[in-house]
N, C-alpha and C positions, 0 to 999 in steps of 0.2 A: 504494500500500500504506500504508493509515493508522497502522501501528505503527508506532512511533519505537523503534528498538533502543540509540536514544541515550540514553533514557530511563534506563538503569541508575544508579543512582545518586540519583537523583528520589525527595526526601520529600513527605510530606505535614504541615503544620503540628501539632503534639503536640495531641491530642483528650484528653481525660478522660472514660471512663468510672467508671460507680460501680455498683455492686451491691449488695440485700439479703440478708440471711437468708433470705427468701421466693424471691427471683431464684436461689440457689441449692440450696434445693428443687426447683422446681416442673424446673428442669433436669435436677434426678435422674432426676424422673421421666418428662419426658422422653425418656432415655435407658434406663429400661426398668426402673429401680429401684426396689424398693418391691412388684414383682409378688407375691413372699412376704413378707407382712406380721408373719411370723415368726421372718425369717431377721435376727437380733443383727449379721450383718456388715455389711448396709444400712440398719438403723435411725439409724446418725448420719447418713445422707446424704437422708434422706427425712425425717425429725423433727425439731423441734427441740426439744423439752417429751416427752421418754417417759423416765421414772424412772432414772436413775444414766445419760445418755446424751447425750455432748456433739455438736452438730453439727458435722459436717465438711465440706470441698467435693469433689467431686470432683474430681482432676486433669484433666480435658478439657474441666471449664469453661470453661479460659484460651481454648478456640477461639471462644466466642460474647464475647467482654469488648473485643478490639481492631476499630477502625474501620479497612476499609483503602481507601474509598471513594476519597478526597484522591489518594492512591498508583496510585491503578489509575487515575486520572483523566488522569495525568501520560503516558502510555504512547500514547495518541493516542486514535482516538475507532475505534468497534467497533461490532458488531451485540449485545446483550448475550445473545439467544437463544442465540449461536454460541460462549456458553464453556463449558467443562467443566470442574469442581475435577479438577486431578489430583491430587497430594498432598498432603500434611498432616502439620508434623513441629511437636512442642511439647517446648520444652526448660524445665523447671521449675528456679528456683533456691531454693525453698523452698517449701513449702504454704500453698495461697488460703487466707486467711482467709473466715471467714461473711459479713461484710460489710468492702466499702472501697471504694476507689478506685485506678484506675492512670489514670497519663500517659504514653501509646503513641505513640511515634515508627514509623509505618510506613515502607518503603526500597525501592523495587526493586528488586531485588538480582540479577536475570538476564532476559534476554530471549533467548529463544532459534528459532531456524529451524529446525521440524521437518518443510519443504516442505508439506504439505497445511493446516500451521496453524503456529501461533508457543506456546509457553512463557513462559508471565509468572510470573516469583516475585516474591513483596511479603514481607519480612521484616518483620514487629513486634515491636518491645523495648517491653515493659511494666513502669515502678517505680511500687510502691507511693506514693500520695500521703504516706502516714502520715509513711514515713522517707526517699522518693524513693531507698529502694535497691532494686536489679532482682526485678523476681517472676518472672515467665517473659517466652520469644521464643516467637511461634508464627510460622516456616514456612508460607507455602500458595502452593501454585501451580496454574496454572490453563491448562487449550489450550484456545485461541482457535482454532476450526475459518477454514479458508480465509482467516489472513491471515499464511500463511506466503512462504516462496519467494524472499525478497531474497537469497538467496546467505549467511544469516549463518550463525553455527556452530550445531551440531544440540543440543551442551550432552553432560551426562552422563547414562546411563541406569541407572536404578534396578537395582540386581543382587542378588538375595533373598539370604539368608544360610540359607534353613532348608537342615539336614544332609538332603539326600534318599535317604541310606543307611540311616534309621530314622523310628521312627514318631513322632508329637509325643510330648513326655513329658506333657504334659497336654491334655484335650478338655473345653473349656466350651459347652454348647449354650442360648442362651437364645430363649424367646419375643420377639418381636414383637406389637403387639396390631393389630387394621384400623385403631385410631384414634391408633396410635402418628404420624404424620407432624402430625395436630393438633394433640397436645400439644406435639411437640416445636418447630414453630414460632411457640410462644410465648413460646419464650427468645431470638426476634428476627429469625429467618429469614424471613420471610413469602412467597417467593417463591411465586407461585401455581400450580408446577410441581407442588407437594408437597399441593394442595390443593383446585385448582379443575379439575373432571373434562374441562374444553372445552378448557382451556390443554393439559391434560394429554395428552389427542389429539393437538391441533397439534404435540406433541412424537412424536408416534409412540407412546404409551402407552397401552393400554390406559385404563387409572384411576392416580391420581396416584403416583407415588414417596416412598419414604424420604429425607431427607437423605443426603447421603454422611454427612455429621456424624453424624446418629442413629447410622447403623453404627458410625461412630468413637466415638462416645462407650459404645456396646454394646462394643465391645471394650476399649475403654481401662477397661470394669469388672471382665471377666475379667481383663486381666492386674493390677488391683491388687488383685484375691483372691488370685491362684496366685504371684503374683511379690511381695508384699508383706504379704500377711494382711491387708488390705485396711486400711493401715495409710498417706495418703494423703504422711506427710511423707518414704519410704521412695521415694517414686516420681520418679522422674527425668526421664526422657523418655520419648515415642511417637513412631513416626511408623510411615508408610503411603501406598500408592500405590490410588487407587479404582480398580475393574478393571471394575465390574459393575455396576449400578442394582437396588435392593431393593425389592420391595415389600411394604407394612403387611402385618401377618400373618405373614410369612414367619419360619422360626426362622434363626436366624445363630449358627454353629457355629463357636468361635475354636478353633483350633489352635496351641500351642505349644511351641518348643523351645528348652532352656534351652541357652545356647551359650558361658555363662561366668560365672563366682560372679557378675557384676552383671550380665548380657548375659542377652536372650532372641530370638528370631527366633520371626515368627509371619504367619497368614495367617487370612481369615474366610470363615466359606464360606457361601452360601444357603442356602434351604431343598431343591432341585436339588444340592446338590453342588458347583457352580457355586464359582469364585472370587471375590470381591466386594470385599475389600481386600485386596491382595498386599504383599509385599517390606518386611512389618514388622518392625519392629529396636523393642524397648523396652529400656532400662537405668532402674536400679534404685540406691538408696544402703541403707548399712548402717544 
């Protein structure tokens, strides 16, 4: 069994990324923003030149900004077709700037035995180079099909919050476009899962998928319209558990429920009805 569950604990050497103005653009759109070219509440995240209208970033950028390559290398050696993102939690300490740089420390921070496969979490803490004080941590973790079963512990299982004695207090349904997986991995993703129709097969699919990311980043826009006034330095954290694989075109319908002055719980659904990222918990600052 090639995973090293000893691993925990295992950095990766501090990487520097840097991003532009443009870099967080073209992410936006990406992410599905900009479809209403109309709409004043995504013109700072899609523009950066339209009359009285300062650019801002979106908060789920921080997922595309840290390196976890180093981190996940540290873990033992693997089949790469055989992983699957399972969650995604990004803890923000103040809003991205347009342009900068972080110095990301990625950590293993769990390896877990789910018998038919293993749970690798890689924790990144990203400071700004500017002042090297903290920007965000982004959470992701990942099951490794078939390299589970050494007898280690199963870990903790994600437990939804939404109140299932009512209905969400708010419903965001947004488009997808067919060339939505395009765009979007050219803010870094390139995996040919999402793009090349012969890989896409060999995976058992039809024609290529969405990013889990795309979705996350499609959600992570509804909740900072209905949880913040789309107000990016109000926004706290996300997270999420992928449940479903998306494909281009499809609308993804966010559902939310608000569950405490800064607390929301929410889920995203397909264009089926279908679940697609479950067991979301967002917080919010004043």
């Amino acid at each position: 069994m090639p995973i090293n569950p000893d691993a925990v604990g295992s950095t990766g050497e501090p990487a520097e990324t840097s991003w532009t103005s443009k870099d967080a653009l073209l992410y936006a759109v990406g992410v599905g923003a900009g479809q209403d070219p109309l709409d004043p509440a995504e013109l700072p995240f899609v523009t950066e030149n339209s009359m009285e209208v300062t650019q801002r970033v979106l908060p789920t950028f921080a997922v595309v900004l840290p390196d976890v390559t180093a981190a996940l290398g540290t873990i033992g050696s693997f089949n790469p077709v055989m992983l699957v993102h399972g969650e995604e939690r990004v803890h923000l300490h103040r809003e991205i700037p347009v342009r900068g740089a972080v110095t990301t420390v990625a950590e293993v921070t769990a390896v877990w035995d789910k018998g038919s496969g293993a749970v690798v979490e890689i924790t990144s803490r990203s400071n700004l180079v500017e002042d090297g004080e903290p920007l965000f941590e982004v959470v992701m973790s990942a099951f490794i099909r078939g390299e589970g079963g050494w007898g280690g512990e199963r870990g903790p299982s994600a437990v939804p919050e939404i109140p299932e004695d009512r209905d969400p207090d708010v419903t965001v349904t947004w488009p997808t476009r067919p060339e939505q997986a395009l765009v979007y991995r050219l803010s870094g993703d390139r995996n040919p899962l999402h793009s090349d129709p012969s890989f896409a097969a060999m995976a058992g699919f039809d024609r290529p998928i969405l990013h889990g990311l795309c979705t996350y980043g499609f959600t992570g826009r509804a909740l900072l319209r209905e949880l913040c006034d789309s107000d990016p330095s109000r926004f706290e954290s996300i997270s999420g558990r992928f449940s479903s694989p998306v494909l281009p075109g499809e609308d993804l319908t966010v559902q939310i429920w608000r569950t405490g002055d800064a607390r929301a719980a929410f889920r995203t659904l397909g264009g089926d009805g279908r679940t697609v990222l479950d067991a979301g918990v967002a917080t919010t600052r004043d």
